[in-house]
N, C-alpha and C positions, 0 to 999 in steps of 0.2 A: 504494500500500500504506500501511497505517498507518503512525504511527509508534513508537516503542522502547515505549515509556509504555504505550501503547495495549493495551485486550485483543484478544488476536491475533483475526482475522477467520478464519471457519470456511470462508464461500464468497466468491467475487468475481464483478463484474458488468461487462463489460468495455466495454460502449457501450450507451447509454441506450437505443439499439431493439432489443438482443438479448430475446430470450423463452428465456436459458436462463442458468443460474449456474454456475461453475467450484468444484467443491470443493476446497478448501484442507487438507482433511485425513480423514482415514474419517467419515464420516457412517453412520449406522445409520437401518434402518425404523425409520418411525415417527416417529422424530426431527423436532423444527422447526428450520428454518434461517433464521434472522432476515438480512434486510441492507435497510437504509435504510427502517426500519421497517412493514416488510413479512414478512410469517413466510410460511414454506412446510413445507408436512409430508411428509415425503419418505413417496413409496412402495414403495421397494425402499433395500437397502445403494447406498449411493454411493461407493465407492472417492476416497481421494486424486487430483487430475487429472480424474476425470471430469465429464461433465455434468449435469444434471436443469433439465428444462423451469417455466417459471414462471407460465406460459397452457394454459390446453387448446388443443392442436393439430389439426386434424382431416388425414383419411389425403389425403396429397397435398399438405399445406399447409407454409408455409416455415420452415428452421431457421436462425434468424439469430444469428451468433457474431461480436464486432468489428464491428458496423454492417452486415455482408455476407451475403448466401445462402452459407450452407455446406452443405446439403443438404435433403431432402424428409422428409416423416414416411413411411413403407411403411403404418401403420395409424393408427389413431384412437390419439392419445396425451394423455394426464393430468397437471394441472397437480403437477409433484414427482415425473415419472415419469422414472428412468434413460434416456439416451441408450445405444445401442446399436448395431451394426451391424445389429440384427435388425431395430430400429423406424426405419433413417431411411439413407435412402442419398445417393449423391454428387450436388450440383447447385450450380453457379454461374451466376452472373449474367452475360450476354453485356456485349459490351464494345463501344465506336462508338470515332469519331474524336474528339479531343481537345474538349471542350465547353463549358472555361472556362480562365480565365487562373491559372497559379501565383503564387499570394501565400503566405509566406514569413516567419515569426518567427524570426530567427536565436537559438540560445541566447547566452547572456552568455559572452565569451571572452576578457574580459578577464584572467581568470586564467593562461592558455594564451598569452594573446598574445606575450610577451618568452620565452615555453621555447624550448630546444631541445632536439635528442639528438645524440650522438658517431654520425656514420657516414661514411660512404665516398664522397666527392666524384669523379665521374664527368666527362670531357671533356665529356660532351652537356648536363650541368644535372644528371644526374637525381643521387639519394645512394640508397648501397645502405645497409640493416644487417647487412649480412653480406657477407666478402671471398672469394669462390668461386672455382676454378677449376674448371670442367665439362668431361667427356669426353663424349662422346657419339657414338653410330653416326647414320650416316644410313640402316641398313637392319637388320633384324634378324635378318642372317648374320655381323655381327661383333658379337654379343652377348660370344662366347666371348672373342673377343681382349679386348673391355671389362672380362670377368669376372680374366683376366689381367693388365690394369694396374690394374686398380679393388685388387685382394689385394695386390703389388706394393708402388704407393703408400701405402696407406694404413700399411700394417704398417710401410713405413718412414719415414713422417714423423708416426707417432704421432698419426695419425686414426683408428686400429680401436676401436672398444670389445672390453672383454676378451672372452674366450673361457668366459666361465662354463658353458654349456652344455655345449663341448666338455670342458670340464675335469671334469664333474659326468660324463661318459660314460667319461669314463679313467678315472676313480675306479672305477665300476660293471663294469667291464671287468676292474680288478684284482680287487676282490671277488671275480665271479665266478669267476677261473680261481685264486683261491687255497680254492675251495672255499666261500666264508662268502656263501652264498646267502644263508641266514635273516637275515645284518647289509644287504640292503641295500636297506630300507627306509629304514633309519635313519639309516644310515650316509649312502647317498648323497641325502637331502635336509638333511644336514645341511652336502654340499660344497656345495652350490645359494644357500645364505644366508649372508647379510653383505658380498655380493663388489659391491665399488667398480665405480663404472660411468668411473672415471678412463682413460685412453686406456694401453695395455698399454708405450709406448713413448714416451720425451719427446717434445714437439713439437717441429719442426725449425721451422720460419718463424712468428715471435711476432702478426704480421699478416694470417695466412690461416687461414681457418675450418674450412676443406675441400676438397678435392678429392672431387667428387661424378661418380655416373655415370649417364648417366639412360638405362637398357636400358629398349627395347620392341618391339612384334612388327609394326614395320608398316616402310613405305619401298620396297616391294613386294606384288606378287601381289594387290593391291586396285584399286581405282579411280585414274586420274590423280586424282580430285578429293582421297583419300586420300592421296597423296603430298605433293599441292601443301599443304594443311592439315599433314601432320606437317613440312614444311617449312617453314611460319607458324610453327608451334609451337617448332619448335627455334628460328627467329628469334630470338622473343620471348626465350628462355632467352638466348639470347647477348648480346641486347640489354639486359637486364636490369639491372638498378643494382646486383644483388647479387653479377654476372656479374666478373672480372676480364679474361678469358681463356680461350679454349674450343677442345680438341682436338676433332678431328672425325674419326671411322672412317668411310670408303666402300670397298662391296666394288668399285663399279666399274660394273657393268652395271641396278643397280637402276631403278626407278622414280623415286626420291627422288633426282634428280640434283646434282651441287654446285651446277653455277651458278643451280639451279631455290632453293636455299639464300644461294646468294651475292646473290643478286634480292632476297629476302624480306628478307635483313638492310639492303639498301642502301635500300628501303625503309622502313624503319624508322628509318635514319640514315645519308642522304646520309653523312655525313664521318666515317662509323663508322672507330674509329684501336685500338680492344684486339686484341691478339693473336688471331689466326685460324689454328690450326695444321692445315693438312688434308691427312691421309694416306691413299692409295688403293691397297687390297689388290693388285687386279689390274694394277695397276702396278709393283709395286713386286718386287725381285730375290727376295723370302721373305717368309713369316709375319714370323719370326725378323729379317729386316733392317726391317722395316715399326715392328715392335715398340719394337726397341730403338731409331731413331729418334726414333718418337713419344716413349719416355719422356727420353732425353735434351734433347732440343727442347721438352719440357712442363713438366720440371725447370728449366730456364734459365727459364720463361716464370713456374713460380711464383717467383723469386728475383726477379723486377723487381716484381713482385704484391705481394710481400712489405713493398718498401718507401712503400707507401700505409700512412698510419697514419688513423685516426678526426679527425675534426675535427668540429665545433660544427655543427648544421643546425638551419633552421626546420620547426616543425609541418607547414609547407605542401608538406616534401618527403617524407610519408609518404602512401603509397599501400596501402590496407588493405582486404582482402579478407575478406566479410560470409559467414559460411558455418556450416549448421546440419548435424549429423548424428548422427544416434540419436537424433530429437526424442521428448518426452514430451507431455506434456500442461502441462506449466509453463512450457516451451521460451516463448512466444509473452505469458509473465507476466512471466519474469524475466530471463535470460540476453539472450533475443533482444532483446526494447526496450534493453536496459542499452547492448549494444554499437551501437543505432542512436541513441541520446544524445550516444554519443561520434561517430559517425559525423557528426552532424548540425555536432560542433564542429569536426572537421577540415573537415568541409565549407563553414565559414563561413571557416575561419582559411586554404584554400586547398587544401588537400590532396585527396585524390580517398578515394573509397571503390568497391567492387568487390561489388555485388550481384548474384548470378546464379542457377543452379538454373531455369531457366524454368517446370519441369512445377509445381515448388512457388510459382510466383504466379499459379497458374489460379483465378480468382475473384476477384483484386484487380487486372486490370489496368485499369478505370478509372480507380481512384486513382492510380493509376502513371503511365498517361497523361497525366491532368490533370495530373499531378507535370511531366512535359516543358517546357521553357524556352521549345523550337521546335514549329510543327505537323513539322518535318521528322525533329525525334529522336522523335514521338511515332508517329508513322507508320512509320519504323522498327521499333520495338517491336511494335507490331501486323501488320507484314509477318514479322517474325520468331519470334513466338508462333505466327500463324497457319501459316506451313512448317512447323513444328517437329510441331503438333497436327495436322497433315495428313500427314506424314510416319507417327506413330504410326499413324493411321486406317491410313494403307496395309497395316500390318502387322495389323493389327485389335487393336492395343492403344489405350492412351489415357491420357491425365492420371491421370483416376481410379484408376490402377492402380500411383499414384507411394504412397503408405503403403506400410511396411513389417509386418511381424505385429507385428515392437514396438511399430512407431508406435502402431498400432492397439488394442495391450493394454494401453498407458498413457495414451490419451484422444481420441487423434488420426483420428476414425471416417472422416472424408471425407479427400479430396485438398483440398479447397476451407477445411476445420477447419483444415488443416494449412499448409495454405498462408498463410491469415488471418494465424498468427501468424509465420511465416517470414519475411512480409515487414516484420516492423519491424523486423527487422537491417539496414533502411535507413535507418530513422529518417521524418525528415518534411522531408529540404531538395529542391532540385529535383532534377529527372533533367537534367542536362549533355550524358549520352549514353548510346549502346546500341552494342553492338557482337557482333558477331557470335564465334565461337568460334576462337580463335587471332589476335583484333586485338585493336592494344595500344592503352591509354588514354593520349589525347595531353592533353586538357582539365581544369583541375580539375574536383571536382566530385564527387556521386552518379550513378554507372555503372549500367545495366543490362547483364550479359555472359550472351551467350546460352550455358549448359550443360546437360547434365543434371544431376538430383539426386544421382546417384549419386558418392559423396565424392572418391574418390580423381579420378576424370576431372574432377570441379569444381575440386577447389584445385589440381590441375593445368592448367586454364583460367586461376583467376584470376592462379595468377601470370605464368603468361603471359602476362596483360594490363596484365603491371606492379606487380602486389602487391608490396609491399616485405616486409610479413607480412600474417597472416592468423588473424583472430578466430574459431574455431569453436565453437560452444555445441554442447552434448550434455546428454541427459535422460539416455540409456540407456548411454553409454560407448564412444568411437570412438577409436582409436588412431591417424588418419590424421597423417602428417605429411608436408613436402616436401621436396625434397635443398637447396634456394636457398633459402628463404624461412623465417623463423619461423613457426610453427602454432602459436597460444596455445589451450589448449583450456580451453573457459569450463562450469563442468557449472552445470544448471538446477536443481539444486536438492541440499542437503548432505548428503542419506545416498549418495548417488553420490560425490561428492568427498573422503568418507570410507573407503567402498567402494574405487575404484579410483585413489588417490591419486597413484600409478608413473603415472598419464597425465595427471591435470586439472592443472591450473597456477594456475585462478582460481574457486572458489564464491559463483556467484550467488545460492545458496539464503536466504543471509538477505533476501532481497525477499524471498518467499514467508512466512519467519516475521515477518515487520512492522520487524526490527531494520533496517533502512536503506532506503531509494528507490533507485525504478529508476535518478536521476539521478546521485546520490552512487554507487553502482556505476559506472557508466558510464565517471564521473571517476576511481574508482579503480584499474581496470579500463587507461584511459588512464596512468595512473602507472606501472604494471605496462609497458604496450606500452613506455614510452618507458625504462625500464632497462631490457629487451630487445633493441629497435633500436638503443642502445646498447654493445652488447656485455654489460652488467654481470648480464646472467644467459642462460641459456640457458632454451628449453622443455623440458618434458619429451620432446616428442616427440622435439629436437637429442638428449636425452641419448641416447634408446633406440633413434637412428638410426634414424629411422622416415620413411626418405627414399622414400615415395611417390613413381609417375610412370606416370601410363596416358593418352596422348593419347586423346582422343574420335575416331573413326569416327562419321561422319554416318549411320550406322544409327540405329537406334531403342533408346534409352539413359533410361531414366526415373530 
């Protein structure tokens, strides 16, 4: 992007063989659109985000965005002619076995090099940014009991956020039955504002974040292979760096066995030594004895929890998870590169990154391949794209059916458009490794982690694979957050970040207006993550308790 000085740029050209331009801001018929002194004369309105062609294309012929096929023309198309779903549908480029060697400009780190952040030194090496205690079922017939200690703790050691809501219905309630209908409009939107998102009760332990509950509908009545997986997945959570300590609900007779649980963690970590509390309904003399156990025995367990305090850590012990949702048409200009800049420097400085979403890098896995260290992690990649898209076919869906109607109304016409820019939320270091869904990241490095698109089941993968936090850009505005992990939400561009302020945390949009670079972002961006991991601020998403958690089911999930 330009710079500050500069007159701001109208459209952009994102790699020397594209045949199409990104509009930078409303374009009108008729209009010329100058870049690298070249003018085009548009022939339809061009919307903000969208594209228009800058070759005559003939019907069948290639749509190239970011150096890549992103899709076909459907007709005979005109040099300045709008992109549409009408004129041009979904196609990528097939993908071989690794074809050359990765070479690799690391960015400049010497800035980075001597930082650290305050977090949570772990017996195994790892450092969490965040000190958690998680409850958790192994099946989802003790949801209720969860739902029972989750109310419980939280109200009593001043982890609830307030009750605004409920308090805004009491209001409405009194109105009503004292007759003053016509006041409660007015009345009760006016209880609804101002109110402190502060915790309704002191906090009891100065060194604990939360007590988190992570409810979900599986651990039964599905596949072994769905057990064995949501019992990876809890692993992962217990094994976690941001993990303290972990109660565990079993009714007893499910699918999701303990020791089938107790297997998966010692896999993870032979000499595993945190607190493992596990209670079994159908054992146990009552609901009511089961209960009040757990919570006595999980209370002792936060009071040792407690006394972990923050200590100094290297950049190398952050593990960061790369993740887009609600993409726009900018997603892939500003937000997305920014945080693959920063990716690229933890990945020099040691630290891992977590790039996943599979159905969103249909059309870039060559690059990605070539990106591989080994033919063994590249081969991987390509065994696990290829299940994954075979899997869909079974069901008679497919990649191309990963856009959303958003995506699609703010620029994003193909899966393969889409995709394009999704994948430089990895930036450009090697790929270290590939891992499949519910395995954790042992290596530094740039990760590929097999998930769907779909948000909530994705940053619940990636922190199971170890995210310490997790970078999300948004074009159109996703509230997603996790119960363990930070979710920084990065918006693409700054009428969003003005718009829905209560979720974004960081605006990318000045790329887009010329006022700074992808790189200076990036870094910024990095300063942000590291008073986060930190403790010294929270996200929006910690504030508004937007503790997401939907393990994947190896169905068919775009």
């Amino acid at each position: 992007m330009s710079g500050k000085d500069a007159t701001p740029q109208k459209v952009l050209k994102l790699d020397p063989q594209d045949n199409v331009l990104v509009a930078l801001t409303n374009l009108r018929k008729g209009e010329s659109a100058g870049l690298s002194g070249e003018s085009y004369e548009l022939l339809s309105d061009v919307p903000a985000k969208q594209k228009f062609l800058t070759r005559d294309v003939p019907e069948g012929g290639d749509i190239i965005m970011y150096g890549v096929l992103v899709g076909k023309a459907t007709t005979t198309l005109r040099r300045g002619d709008l992109l549409t779903t009408r004129n041009i549908r979904h196609a990528a480029a097939d993908y071989h076995a690794q074809d050359k060697s990765m070479s690799w400009t690391a960015p400049d780190t010497s800035a980075w090099r001597d930082r650290t952040f305050l977090g949570y030194h772990r017996a195994d090496g790892q450092v969490g940014t965040r000190n958690h205690w998680i409850v958790l079922p192994l099946v989802f017939c003790e949801n209720r009991n969860l739902n029972v200690l989750k109310q419980a703790f939280e109200d009593e050691l001043g982890f609830a956020v307030p009750q605004i809501y409920r308090r805004q219905v009491a209001e409405l309630v009194r109105l009503y039955r004292e007759g003053k209908s016509q006041d409660l409009d007015s009345l009760a939107s006016s209880t609804a504002s101002g109110q402190s998102l502060a915790p309704v009760a002191p906090k009891v332990f100065d060194h604990i974040d939360g007590v988190k509950f992570l409810l979900h509908e599986g651990g039964c009545g599905a596949t072994r292979e769905d057990a064995r997986n949501l019992c990876s997945l809890l692993a992962d959570y217990i094994h976690h760096p941001n993990v303290a300590g972990a109660t565990v609900l079993s009714l007893g007779c499910q699918h999701a066995q303990i020791p089938m649980l107790q297997d998966a963690i010692k896999e993870r970590d032979p000499h595993f030594s945190k607190p493992l509390l596990i209670f079994e309904q159908q054992k146990s003399a009552s609901e009511q004895a089961m209960l009040s156990r757990a919570i006595r025995e999980t209370f002792l367990g936060l009071v040792e929890a407690n006394k972990l305090a923050r200590q100094p850590a290297p950049l190398s012990k952050l593990s960061v998870g790369l993740k887009c949702g609600g993409s726009d048409g900018f997603s892939g200009l500003s937000a997305n590169p920014a945080i693959g800049h920063l990716a690229d420097i933890l990945a020099a400085l040691g630290g891992k990154g977590i790039l996943a979403e599979f159905p969103e890098l249909c059309g870039v896995e060559q690059e990605l391949i070539n990106r591989c260290i080994t033919k063994d992690v590249s081969d991987r990649f390509i065994h696990l794209m290829r299940d994954y898209a075979a899997r869909a076919k079974a069901v008679h869906a497919s990649f191309e059916m990963n856009p959303s109607p958003g995506n699609i109304r703010d620029g994003l016409l193909t899966d393969a458009m889409k995709s394009a820019g999704a994948a430089k939320k990895g930036g450009t270091s090697p790929v270290t490794g590939v891992l499949d869904y519910a395995e954790y990241a042992s290596v530094p490095g740039l990760h590929l982690l097999c998930t769907p698109g779909s948000d909530v089941e994705c940053v619940t993968g990636q922190v199971g694979a170890g995210s310490n936090i997790v970078l999300f850009t948004t074009g159109l505005g996703t509230p997603t957050g996790n119960p363990i992990a930070p979710v920084v939400k990065i918006s693409t561009n700054s009428s969003l970040a003005a718009r829905m302020s209560d979720i974004i945390d960081v605006d990318a949009g000045p790329i887009i207006s010329g006022e700074t670079t992808i790189e200076k972002m990036g870094e910024s961006i990095l300063e942000r993550v590291l008073q986060i991991a930190s403790g010294e601020a929270k996200t929006k998403a910690e504030l508004l308790a937007q503790d997401d958690f939907i393990p994947w089911k190896r169905g068919v999930s775009l």
